[in-house]
C-alpha positions in Angstrom: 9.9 -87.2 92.1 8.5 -86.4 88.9 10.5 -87.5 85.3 10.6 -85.8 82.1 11.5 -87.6 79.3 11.9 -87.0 75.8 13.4 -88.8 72.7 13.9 -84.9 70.3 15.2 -87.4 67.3 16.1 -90.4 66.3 19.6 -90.0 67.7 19.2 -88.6 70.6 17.6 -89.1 74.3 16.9 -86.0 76.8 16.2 -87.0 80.2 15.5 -84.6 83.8 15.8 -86.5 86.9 14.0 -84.9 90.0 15.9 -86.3 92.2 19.1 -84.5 94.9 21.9 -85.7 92.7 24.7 -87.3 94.9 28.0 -88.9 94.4 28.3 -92.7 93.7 30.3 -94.0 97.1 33.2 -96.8 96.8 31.9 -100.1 98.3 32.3 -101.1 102.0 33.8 -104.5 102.3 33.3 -106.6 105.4 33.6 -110.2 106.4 29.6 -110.2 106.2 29.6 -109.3 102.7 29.7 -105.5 100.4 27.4 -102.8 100.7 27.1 -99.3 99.5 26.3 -96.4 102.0 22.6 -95.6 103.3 23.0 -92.4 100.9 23.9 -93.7 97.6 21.1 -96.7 98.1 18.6 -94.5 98.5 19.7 -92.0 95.5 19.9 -95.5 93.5 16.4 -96.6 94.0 15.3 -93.0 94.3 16.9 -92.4 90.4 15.8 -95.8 89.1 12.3 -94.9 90.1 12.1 -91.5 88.5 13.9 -92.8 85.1 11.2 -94.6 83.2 11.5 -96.9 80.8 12.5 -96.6 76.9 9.8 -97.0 74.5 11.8 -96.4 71.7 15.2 -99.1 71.0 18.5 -98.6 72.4 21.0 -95.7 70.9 23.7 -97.8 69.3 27.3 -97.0 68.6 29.2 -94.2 69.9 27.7 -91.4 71.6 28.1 -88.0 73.2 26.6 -87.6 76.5 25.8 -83.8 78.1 25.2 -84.3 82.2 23.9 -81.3 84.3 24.1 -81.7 88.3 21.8 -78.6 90.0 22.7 -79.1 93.6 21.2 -77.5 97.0 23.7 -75.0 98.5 24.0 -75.0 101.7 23.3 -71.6 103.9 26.9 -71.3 104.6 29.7 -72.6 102.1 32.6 -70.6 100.8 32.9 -73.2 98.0 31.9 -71.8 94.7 30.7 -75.4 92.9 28.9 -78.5 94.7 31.3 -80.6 96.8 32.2 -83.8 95.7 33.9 -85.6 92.9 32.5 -84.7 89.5 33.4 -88.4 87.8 31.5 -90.0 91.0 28.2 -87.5 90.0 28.4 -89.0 86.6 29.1 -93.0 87.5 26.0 -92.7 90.0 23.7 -91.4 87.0 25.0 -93.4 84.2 24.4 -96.3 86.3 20.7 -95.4 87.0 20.5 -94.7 83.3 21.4 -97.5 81.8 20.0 -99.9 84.6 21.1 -102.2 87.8 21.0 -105.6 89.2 18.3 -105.0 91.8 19.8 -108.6 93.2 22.6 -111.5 91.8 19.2 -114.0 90.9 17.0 -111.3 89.5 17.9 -110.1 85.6 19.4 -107.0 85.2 16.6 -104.0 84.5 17.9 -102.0 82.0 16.2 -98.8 81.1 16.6 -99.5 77.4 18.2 -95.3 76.6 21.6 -97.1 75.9 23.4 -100.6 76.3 25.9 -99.7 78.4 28.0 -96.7 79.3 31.2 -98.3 77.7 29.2 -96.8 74.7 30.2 -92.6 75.9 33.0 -91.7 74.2 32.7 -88.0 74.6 31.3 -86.6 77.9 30.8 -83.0 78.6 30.0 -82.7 82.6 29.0 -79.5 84.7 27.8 -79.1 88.5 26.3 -76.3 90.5 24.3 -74.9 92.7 20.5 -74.5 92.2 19.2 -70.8 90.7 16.5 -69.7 93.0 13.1 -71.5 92.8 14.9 -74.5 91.0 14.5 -77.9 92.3 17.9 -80.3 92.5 18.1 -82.8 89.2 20.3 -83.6 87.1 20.1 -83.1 83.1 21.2 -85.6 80.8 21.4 -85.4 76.9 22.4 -88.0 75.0 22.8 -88.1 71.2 24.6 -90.9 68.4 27.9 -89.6 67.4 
């Protein structure tokens, strides 16, 4: 799971995450309390872990965020795009980018790229399948309005 990471100017943040990009799942509500599927946790950790920290401040204000989904195909499918929700690709992302609550008594760990996704307000969002020899990630670019 490597990470590429790159800050191109002041206003802007480009980031590659190595990691199989999947859709963020709805939360399972029992009597013993909520959980997320097997899937999503692991993509969560798996994403947190390959995003590293800012070393640079926060982008402030609006911004315009670019996301890129390569996906695996699978040898047989007669879809022509990756299967799943596009606006669930982008909340599981956004959500490693900007940071999680590991647990309810530890602080949150943001990631320090933005403050918070409430930030976005233009989104541009694309998903397909890997080009031969290319690895699954996702792409993000984000840049101050």
């Amino acid at each position: 799971m490597t990470k590429n990471s790159k800050q191109a100017s002041a206003g802007t943040v480009e980031l590659t995450v190595l990691v199989r990009p999947v859709v963020a799942s709805r939360p399972r509500v029992t009597r013993w309390g909520t959980y997320y599927s097997k899937t999503y946790k692991a993509y969560r950790e798996a994403a947190d872990a390959a995003i590293p920290r800012s070393t640079r401040p926060a982008l402030t204000g609006d911004l315009k965020c670019t996301i890129e989904f390569a996906c695996y195909k699978p040898k047989s499918t007669k879809r022509s795009n990756p299967n799943g929700d596009i606006d669930n690709y982008v909340k599981a992302i956004l959500d490693a980018v900007v940071g999680q609550k590991a647990a309810t008594k530890t602080p949150c760990k943001l990631k320090g790229y933005i403050e918070d996704d409430m930030q976005i307000t233009e989104l541009y969002a694309l998903k397909r399948w890997v080009f031969p020899n290319e690895e699954p990630h996702t792409r993000i670019t984000i840049e101050q309005l």
